[in-house]
C-alpha angles and dihedrals in degrees: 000000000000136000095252103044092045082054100051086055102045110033096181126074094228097052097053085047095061098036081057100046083046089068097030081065098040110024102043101056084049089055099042092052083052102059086034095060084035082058095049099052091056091056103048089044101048077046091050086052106038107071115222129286084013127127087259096074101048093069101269133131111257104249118219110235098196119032128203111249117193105208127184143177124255114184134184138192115220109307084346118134115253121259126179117267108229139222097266092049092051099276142080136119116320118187114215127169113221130193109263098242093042113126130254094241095065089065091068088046093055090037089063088043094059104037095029109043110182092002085297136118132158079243097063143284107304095233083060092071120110091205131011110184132143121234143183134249083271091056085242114138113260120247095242081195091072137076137247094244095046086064089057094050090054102043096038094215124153084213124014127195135200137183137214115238120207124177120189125185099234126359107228105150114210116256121272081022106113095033091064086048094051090050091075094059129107112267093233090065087045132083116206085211095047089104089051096056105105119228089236100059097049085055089046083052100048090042095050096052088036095057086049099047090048098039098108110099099227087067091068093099082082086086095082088065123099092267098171093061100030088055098043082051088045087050103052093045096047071057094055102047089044090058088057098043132080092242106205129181121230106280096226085186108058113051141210121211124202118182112211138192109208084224093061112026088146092053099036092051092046107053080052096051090051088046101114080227105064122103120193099207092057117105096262117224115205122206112190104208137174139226094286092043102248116139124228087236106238127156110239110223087139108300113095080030080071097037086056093046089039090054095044096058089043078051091042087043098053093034119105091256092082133045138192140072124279095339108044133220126200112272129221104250116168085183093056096041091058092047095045093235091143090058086053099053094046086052090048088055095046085047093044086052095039086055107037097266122148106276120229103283093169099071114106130244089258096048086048100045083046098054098041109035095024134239093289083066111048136082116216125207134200088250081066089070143072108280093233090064089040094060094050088052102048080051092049086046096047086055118091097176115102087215108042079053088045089052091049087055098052100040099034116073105203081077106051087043081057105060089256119131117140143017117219101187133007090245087072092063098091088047085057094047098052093036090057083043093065094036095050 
C-alpha cells in the first residue's frame, strides 16, 4: 500500500507505525515459507529430470537438440504478386523437426520434397520454374550459411516459419495434371459433374451476377478499372471454385414454402433458412401472411419470390451489419459475429441471385472491389472508413512537425491497435497513413 493512502486511513504517526510493524511480523514469515517451499520444488524437480553426472545437474538449460520449422509454399505468375498455395492446391503449413545445426539449405530441400514429390507439382514440373528460393515470413531470401538454430537466436522466436517461394513465366498445367491432383481430394470438395461443366456456361454465369450486382447506376465509376485483365483473373477463378464445387441446377419440381410477415421479412427468411429440411436448390414458394396468418392469397409463379428477396437486401441494407451512406460498407459488430449473422446474410444474397432474386446494389465500389478482386487489389480511401478515425487521420496527415506526429501516435490509440508506435522521419508519414487506412 502507498504512503498516502496509508496516510488518509490512518492520520497519526503512531498508528501507521504500528500498523506497519503488525504485517512486517505476520505477513513477511508467510511470505518467506512460501518462496522457500517454491525453491525447493524447482530443485527437486530440475534434480528428478536431469539424469546423474549430465549437464543438467550441474546448473545448466537443457538445450533442444531438434527444433519444429513451419514451412509453406509462396507462388507467382510472371511479374504477380505472390500469394500462398494452399492445401488443396498442393500446398499449406507442414510442420518438420530438424535437427538444430542442420543447415539452411536442407530446408529447401525438404521444402521440394514436400510440394514437389517426384519433380512434380499441380503447379508445374519443377525444372519449369523460372525461380526456386526459399524465403522468410518477411519475404526476404534466407543466409544458406547459417544454421537453423542461429535464426532462432535472431529472431527470437519459439517457432519460425519460411516459405518457398517459385515464380514461373506462364501456368499451363499439363494435361491430366490436375485430374490426377483432384483426385486426391476429399470427395466432399469434389463434384463428380465438375468436367462436364462447359466453359461457356460458367461466363454466361459470372456475367450474368456481375451485370446484377453492378446494375445501380452510381457504380459506374467501375469503368475506369482495368476491365480486360480483372475480368480474365475473375474468370479464371469463378473456374476454379466451380471445379470444386457440386454445381446443381434449381429442382422446379420439388418446392420449397416460406411463410412471411411483411413486418419481419430478416427474421421470417431466416428461421426458414436454419430449419435441417430446407434445400436451396429447391423452387422456393413464397406466402406473404399477416399477423393472424392469413395469406394474401397470391399465386407464386415469381413474383412474390422477388418481393421477398427484394424486402430482405433493402433489410440487410438498412441492418447494423452494414454501414455508409448511401453505399454501404460492412460494419464491425461483435453481436452479429458471435451470432453468425454475417455468414446469413451472405447465404440470403447468394440465394436472391441463385433465384432470380434482385442482387445487392447497395454495396459500395470498395466492398465490391473487395469481394470480388481481394484485398491485394483494392485501394482504400479515408471515405472507407468510420467517420470518428477519419477524422484523426486527416489531423495526423495536416501536421509537418516530427514531434507534434510523434505526440498523435503516443496519445492517440487507432495508431498503437494498428501496429503503429512510433514515426522515425517525417517522409513515413503518407505509408502510415495508408497503411492505418486498410487496416481500418
Amino acid at each position: 500500500m502507498e504512503d498516502s493512502r496509508l496516510n488518509e486511513l490512518f492520520p497519526r504517526m503512531g498508528d501507521r507505525v504500528m500498523v506497519m510493524n503488525f504485517c512486517q511480523r505476520h505477513i513477511a514469515p508467510k511470505r518467506q515459507s512460501l518462496i522457500d517451499r517454491l525453491k525447493h520444488k524447482i530443485e527437486e524437480k530440475n534434480s528428478s529430470m536431469a539424469p546423474s553426472g549430465s549437464a543438467g545437474s550441474s546448473g545448466k538449460p537443457h538445450r533442444k537438440y531438434t527444433r519444429m520449422v513451419e514451412l509453406g509454399w509462396m507462388h507467382a505468375v510472371g511479374r504477380g504478386d505472390f500469394h500462398y498455395v494452399r492445401k488443396l492446391q498442393g500446398g499449406g503449413t507442414r510442420q518438420v523437426q530438424f535437427g538444430r545445426d542442420a543447415p539452411v539449405r536442407d530446408l529447401k530441400e525438404k521444402a521440394i520434397e514436400l510440394f514437389f514429390p517426384g519433380g512434380r507439382s499441380p503447379k508445374g514440373v519443377l525444372s519449369e520454374f523460372t525461380s526456386v528460393e526459399m524465403v522468410d515470413f518477411k519475404m526476404n531470401e534466407l543466409d544458406e550459411s547459417l544454421k537453423i538454430h542461429e535464426y532462432f537466436d535472431i529472431t527470437k522466436l519459439s517457432k519460425l516459419r519460411f516459405y518457398l517461394a517459385t515464380r514461373q513465366d506462364s501456368f499451363e498445367p499439363a494435361k491430366g495434371e490436375m485430374k490426377k491432383f483432384r483426385g486426391k481430394l476429399p470427395r466432399k470438395t469434389r463434384s463428380k459433374k465438375s468436367s462436364e461443366i462447359k466453359i461457356n456456361h460458367e461466363q454466361t454465369i459470372v456475367t450474368e451476377i456481375r451485370d446484377d450486382i453492378m446494375e445501380n447506376p452510381d457504380a459506374n465509376n467501375l469503368t475506369n478499372m482495368e476491365t480486360s485483365k480483372d475480368d480474365e483473373e475473375f474468370d479464371a477463378f469463378f473456374k476454379s471454385v466451380v471445379d470444386n464445387i457440386d454445381v446443381q441446377q434449381i429442382i422446379s419440381t420439388h418446392t420449397t414454402r416460406i411463410h412471411v410477415y411483411r413486418e419481419d421479412v430478416f427474421g421470417c427468411c431466416l428461421r426458414a433458412l436454419r430449419r435441417k429440411n430446407f434445400k436451396p436448390f429447391h423452387k422456393i414458394r413464397v406466402d406473404f401472411t399477416d399477423i393472424d396468418e392469413k395469406t394474401e392469397g397470391a399465386v407464386d409463379e415469381g413474383g412474390p419470390t422477388r418481393e421477398m428477396f427484394r424486402l430482405l437486401l433493402n433489410s440487410l441494407a438498412e441492418s447494423s451489419l452494414f454501414t455508409g451512406e448511401p453505399m454501404k460498407y460492412l460494419s464491425l459488430n461483435n453481436t452479429a459475429l458471435k451470432n453468425n449473422s454475417y455468414f446469413e446474410a451472405g447465404r440470403i444474397i447468394a440465394l436472391s441471385l441463385v433465384h432470380g432474386g434482385s442482387g445487392p446494389h447497395f454495396f459500395s465500389e470498395t466492398l465490391y472491389c473487395l469481394l470480388v478482386y481481394g484485398v491485394d487489389k483494392t485501394t482504400f480511401t479515408m471515405r472507407d472508413i468510420e467517420p470518428e478515425i477519419a477524422d484523426k487521420l486527416k489531423i495526423f496527415q495536416g501536421e509537418d512537425d516530427l514531434s507534434t506526429l510523434r505526440d498523435i501516435i503516443l496519445s492517440d490509440t487507432i495508431f498503437a491497435t494498428a501496429g503503429c508506435h512510433f514515426i522515425a522521419k517525417k517522409e513515413d508519414k503518407d505509408v502510415i497513413i495508408e497503411g492505418r487506412t486498410t487496416i481500418w
